[in-house]
C-alpha positions as CSV (number, residue, x, y, z in Angstrom):
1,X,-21.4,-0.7,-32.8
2,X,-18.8,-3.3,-32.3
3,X,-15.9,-3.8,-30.0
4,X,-13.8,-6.9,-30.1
5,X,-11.4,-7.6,-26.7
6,X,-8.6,-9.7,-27.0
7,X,-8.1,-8.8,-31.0
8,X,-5.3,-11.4,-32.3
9,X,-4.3,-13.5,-35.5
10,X,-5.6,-16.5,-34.4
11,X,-9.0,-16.2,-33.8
12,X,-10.6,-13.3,-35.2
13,X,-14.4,-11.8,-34.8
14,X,-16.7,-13.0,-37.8
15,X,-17.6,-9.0,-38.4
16,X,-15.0,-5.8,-38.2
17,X,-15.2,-4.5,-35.0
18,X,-15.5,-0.6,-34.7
19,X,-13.0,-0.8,-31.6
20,X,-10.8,-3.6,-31.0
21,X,-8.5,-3.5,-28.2
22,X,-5.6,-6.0,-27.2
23,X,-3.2,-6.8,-24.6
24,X,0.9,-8.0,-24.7
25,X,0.9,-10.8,-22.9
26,X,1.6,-13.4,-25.7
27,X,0.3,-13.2,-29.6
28,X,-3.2,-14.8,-28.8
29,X,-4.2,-11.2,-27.2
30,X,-2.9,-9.0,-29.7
31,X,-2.3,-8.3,-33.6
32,X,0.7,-7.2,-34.9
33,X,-1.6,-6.9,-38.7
34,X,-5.5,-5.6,-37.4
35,X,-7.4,-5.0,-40.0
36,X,-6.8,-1.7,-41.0
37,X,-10.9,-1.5,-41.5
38,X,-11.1,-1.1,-37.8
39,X,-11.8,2.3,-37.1
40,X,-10.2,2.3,-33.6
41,X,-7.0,0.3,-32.3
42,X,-6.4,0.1,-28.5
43,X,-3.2,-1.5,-27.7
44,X,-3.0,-2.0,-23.8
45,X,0.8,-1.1,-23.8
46,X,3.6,0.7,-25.5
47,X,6.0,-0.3,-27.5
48,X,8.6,2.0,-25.6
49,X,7.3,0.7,-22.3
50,X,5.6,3.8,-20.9
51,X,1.8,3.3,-20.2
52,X,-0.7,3.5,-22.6
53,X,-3.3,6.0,-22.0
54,X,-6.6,5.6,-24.0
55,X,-10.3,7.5,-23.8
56,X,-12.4,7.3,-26.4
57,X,-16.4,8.0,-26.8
58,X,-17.1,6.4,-30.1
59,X,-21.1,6.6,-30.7
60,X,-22.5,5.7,-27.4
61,X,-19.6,3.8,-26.2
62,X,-16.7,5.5,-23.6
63,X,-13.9,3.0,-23.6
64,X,-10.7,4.3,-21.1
65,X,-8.0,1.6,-19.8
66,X,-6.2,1.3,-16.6
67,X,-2.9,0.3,-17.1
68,X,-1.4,-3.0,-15.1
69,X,1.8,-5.0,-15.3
70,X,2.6,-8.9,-16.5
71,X,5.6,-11.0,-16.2
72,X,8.0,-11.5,-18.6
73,X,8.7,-14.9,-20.0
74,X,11.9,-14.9,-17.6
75,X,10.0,-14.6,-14.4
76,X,10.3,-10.8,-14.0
77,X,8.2,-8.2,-14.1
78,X,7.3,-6.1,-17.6
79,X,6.0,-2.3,-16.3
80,X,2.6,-1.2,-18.5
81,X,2.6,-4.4,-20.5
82,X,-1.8,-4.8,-20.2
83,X,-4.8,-2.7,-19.3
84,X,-7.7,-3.5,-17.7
85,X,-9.9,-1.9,-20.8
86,X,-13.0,-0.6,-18.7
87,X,-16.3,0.1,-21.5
88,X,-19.5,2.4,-20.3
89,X,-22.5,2.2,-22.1
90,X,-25.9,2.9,-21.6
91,X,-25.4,3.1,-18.0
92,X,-23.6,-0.1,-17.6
93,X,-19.8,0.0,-17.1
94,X,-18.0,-3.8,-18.0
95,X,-14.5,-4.0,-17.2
96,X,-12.2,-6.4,-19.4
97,X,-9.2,-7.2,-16.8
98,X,-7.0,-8.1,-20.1
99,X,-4.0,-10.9,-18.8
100,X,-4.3,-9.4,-15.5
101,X,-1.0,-10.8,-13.2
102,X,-1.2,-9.0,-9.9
103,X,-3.9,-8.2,-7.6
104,X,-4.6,-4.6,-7.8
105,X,-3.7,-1.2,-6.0
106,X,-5.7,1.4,-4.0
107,X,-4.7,3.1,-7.2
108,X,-6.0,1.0,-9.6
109,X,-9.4,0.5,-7.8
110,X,-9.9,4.6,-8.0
111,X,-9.2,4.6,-11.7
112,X,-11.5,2.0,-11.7
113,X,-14.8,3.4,-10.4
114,X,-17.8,1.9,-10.2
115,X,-17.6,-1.7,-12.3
116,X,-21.0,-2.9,-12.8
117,X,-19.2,-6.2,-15.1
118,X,-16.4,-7.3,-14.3
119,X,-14.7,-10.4,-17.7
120,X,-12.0,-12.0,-15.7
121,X,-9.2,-14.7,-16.6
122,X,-9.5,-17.6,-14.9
123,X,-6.3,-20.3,-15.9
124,X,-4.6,-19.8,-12.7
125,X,-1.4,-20.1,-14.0
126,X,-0.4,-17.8,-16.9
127,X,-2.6,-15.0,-15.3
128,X,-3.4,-14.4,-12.0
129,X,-3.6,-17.5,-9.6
130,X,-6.8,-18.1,-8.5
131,X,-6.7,-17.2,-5.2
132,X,-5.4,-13.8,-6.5
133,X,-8.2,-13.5,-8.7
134,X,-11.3,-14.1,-6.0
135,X,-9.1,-10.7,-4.1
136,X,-9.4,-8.7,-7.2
137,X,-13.0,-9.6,-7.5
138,X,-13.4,-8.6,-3.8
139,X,-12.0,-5.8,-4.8
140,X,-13.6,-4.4,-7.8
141,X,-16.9,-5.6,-6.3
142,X,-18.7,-5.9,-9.5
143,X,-22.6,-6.8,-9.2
144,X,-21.8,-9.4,-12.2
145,X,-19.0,-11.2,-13.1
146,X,-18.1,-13.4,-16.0
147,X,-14.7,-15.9,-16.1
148,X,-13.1,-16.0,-19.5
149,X,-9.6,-17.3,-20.9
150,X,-10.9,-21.1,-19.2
151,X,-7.9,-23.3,-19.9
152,X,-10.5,-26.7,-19.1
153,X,-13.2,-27.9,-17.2
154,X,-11.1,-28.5,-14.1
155,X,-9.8,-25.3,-13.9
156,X,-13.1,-24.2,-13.7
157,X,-14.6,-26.4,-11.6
158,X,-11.4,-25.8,-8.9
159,X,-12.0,-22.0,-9.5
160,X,-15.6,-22.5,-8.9
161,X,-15.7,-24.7,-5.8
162,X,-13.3,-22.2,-4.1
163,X,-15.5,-19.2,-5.1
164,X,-19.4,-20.2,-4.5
165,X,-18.5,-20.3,-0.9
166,X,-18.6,-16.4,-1.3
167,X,-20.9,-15.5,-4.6
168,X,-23.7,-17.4,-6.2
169,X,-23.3,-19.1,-9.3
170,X,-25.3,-19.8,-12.5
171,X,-24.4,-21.5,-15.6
172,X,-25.7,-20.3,-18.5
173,X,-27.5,-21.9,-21.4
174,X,-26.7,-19.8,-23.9
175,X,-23.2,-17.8,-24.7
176,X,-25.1,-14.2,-25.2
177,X,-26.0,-12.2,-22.0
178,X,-28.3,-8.9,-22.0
179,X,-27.2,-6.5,-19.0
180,X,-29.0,-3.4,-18.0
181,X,-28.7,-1.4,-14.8
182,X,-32.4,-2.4,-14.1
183,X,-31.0,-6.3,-14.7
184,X,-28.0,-6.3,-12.7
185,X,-28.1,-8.5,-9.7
186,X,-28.7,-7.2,-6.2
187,X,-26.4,-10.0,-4.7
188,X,-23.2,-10.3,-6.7
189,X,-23.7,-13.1,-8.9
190,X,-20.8,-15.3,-10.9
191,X,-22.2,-16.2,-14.5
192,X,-20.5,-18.9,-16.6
193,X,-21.4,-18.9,-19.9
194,X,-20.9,-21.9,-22.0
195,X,-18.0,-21.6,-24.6
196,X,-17.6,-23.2,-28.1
């Protein structure tokens, strides 16, 4: 079983995903053309601009979102335009927070539940500043969290030196990571894993 986050026209998985799921932001997190071999096709948002609601068990996979805002392109705000796209399997429970622009509500956190992962954006600009993000992360309180959507070293390293203060860090070796419940960490941990 395969699920691909962040499904888009630019960069696309070398096998078909079974689920694929994608968010509005701007055309690197979404397909307008997925490959219609893809059995399953969550979009984070609707195109009228009411929320999109997913749940799905495929196999041994239950994949639900919980539905977030972004800004427009104009500074504004665009209601139900991403999903934080939350998958539970064997167990584990790995939340994808999408192209997450606003820290989150009590709201949110209850739709949430228990996050055992937590994949996170890390730019600081387009998403979530960074300060913003370390709250969310308080929030959610994750055993294990992962940045992704790394614009450059530096914003790592600035995201990095303001967060190990509060959570330990590693830096991974490799780009693959196995996660079990009996693996999670008992301190929260921050993993970097190296990109290509």
């Amino acid at each position: 079983m395969k699920v691909a986050t962040d499904y888009n026209d630019y960069v696309r998985p070398r096998e078909i995903p079974d689920i694929a799921t994608m968010n509005r932001a701007h055309s690197t997190h979404y397909s307008s053309n997925p490959d219609p071999a893809i059995k399953h096709v969550l979009r984070g948002w609707n195109p009228d601009g009411s929320p999109a609601r997913h749940e799905l068990t495929y196999e041994d996979v239950w994949v639900r979102n919980v539905v977030t805002n972004i800004r427009d392109w104009g500074g504004g705000t665009m209601l139900h335009g991403n999903s934080i796209f939350v998958f539970e399997l064997a167990g584990v429970c790995v939340a994808h927070l999408g192209h997450l622009h606003h820290t989150l509500t009590q709201e949110h956190i209850d739709q949430l539940g228990r996050i055992d992962v937590v994949l996170f954006p890390v730019d600081g600009t387009l998403t979530l500043g960074v300060e913003g993000m370390i709250e969310v992360l308080g929030q959610i309180k994750a055993p294990l969290m992962i940045p992704m959507h790394i614009f450059g070293p530096s914003t790592l390293e600035r995201f990095l030196g303001l967060v190990g203060e509060k959570y330990d860090v590693e830096r991974a070796e490799v780009s693959t990571l196995l996660v079990s419940r009996a693996t999670l960490p008992k301190k929260p941990k921050l993993i970097v894993l190296p990109g290509r």
